[in-house]
N, C-alpha and C positions, 0 to 999 in steps of 0.2 A: 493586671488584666491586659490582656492581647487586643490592639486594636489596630484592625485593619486600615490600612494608606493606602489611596488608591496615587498612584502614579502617571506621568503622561509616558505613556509607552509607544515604539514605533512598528511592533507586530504583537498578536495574540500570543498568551501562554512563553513571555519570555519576561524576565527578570527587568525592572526599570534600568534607567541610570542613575547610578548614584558615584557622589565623590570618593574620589581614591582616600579622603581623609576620612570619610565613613568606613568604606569597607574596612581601612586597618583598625580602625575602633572596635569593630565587631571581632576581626578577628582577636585581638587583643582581648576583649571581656568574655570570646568563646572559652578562648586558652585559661581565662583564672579561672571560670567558674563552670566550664565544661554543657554550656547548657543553651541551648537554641534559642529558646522562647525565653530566655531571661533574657539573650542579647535582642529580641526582638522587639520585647517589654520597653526595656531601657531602651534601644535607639529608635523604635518607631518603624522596623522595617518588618517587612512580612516575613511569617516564616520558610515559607516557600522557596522565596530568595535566598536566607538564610541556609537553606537545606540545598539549593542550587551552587550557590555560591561555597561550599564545603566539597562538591566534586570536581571543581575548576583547579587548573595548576597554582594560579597565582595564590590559591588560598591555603594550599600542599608548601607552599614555598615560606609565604608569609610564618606559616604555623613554625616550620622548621628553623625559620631565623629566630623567631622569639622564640622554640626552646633554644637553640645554640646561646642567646645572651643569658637564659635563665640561670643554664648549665656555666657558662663564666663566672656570672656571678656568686653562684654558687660554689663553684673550684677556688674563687678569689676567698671568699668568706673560710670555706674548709682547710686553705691554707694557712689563714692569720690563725683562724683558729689551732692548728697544727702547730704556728711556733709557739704561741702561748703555751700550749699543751708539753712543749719540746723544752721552753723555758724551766714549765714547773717541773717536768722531769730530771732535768739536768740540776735543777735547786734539791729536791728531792734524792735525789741520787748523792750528790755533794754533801748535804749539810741533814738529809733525813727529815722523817715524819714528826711533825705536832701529835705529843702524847701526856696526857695528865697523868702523874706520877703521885698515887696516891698513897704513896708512904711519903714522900718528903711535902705533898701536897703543890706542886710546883710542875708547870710543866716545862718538858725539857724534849729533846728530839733525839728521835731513835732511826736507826735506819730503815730507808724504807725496803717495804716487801718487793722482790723482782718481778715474780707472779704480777701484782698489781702492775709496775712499771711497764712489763711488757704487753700485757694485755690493753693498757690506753695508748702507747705506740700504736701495736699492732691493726687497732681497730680506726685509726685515725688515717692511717697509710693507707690500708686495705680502701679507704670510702677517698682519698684522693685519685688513689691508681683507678679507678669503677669509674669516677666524672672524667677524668685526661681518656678514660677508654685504654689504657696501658693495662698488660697481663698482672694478675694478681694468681695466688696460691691455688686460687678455685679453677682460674681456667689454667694453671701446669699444669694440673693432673688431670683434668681431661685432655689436655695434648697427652701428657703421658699413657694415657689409655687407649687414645687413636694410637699413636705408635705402638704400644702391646699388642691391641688388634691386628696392626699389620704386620708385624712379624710374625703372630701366631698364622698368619694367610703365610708369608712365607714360607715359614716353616712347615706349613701340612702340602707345602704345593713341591719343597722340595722333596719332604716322606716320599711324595706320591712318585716322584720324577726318578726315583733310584730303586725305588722297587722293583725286582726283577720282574719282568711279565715270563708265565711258564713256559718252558718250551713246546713250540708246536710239534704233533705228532702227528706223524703219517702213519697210514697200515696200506703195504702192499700184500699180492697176493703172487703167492710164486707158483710155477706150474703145476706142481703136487697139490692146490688146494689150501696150502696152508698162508698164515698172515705172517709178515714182519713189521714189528714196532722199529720205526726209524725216526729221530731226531732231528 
């Protein structure tokens, strides 16, 4: 339940003062749980503030540092994860899949499928390159589409440039009355 604090304030209709260790609190439980009034809830502060204190820089800033460490430790985590992934593949690819062998009743290892092998590569790469922010498969081919586009602009602007425009004609009249077509 929301309960209002009243604060000593030094002008009307402006946010109190509170410690720099509070507002990163709030920014901090904004970020997990995305939610005004639970940060309000939980630390006691108005929502008003709360709602002020979200158009201010310092609170644009704060936000932005704690996703950048979120995204680290996430790239940190997707990488361990990746060489375990890199490990099993490489074991996998070496020495083959665990498979029950149910004529001699014994399991024994078979090679594994590539299909499989490249699809948990590929899916592990792809979600590293996306946190580093490095080009992945999805955005070459939209580069490569920008560049189609622009060649295709090229190409219709050179059509146009070599087009012959028709030749202008003139009509005189000569003293008998009559016209001449001239070039």
């Amino acid at each position: 339940m929301y309960k209002y604090k009243k604060l000593k304030k030094t002008k009307a209709h402006q946010p109190g003062w509170w410690p720099e260790k509070i507002k990163m609190e709030a920014v901090t439980l904004w970020c997990s749980t995305g939610s005004p009034t639970t940060v309000s809830e939980t630390l006691g502060i108005p929502l008003c503030t709360i709602e002020t204190w979200k158009t201010l820089d310092w609170w644009k800033n704060a936000v932005e540092v704690l996703r950048n460490q979120d995204n680290e430790k996430l790239d940190s985590k997707l990488t361990k994860a990746l060489d375990k992934a890199l490990d099993k593949v490489l074991d996998l690819i070496d020495n083959g899949e665990f498979i029950y062998d149910q004529k001699t009743g014994k399991v024994k290892r078979m090679p594994a499928k590539l299909r499989d092998v490249n699809h948990a590569f590929n899916s592990l790469v792809d979600k590293r390159q996306l946190i580093r922010k490095l080009p992945t498969k999805i955005v070459e081919s939209s580069q490569t589409e920008q560049k189609l586009k622009q060649l295709a602009v090229q190409f219709a602007e050179f059509v146009n440039k070599n087009k012959k425009e028709p030749p202008a004609i003139t009509l005189e009249q000569d003293d008998e009355g009559t016209y001449a077509v001239h070039n």
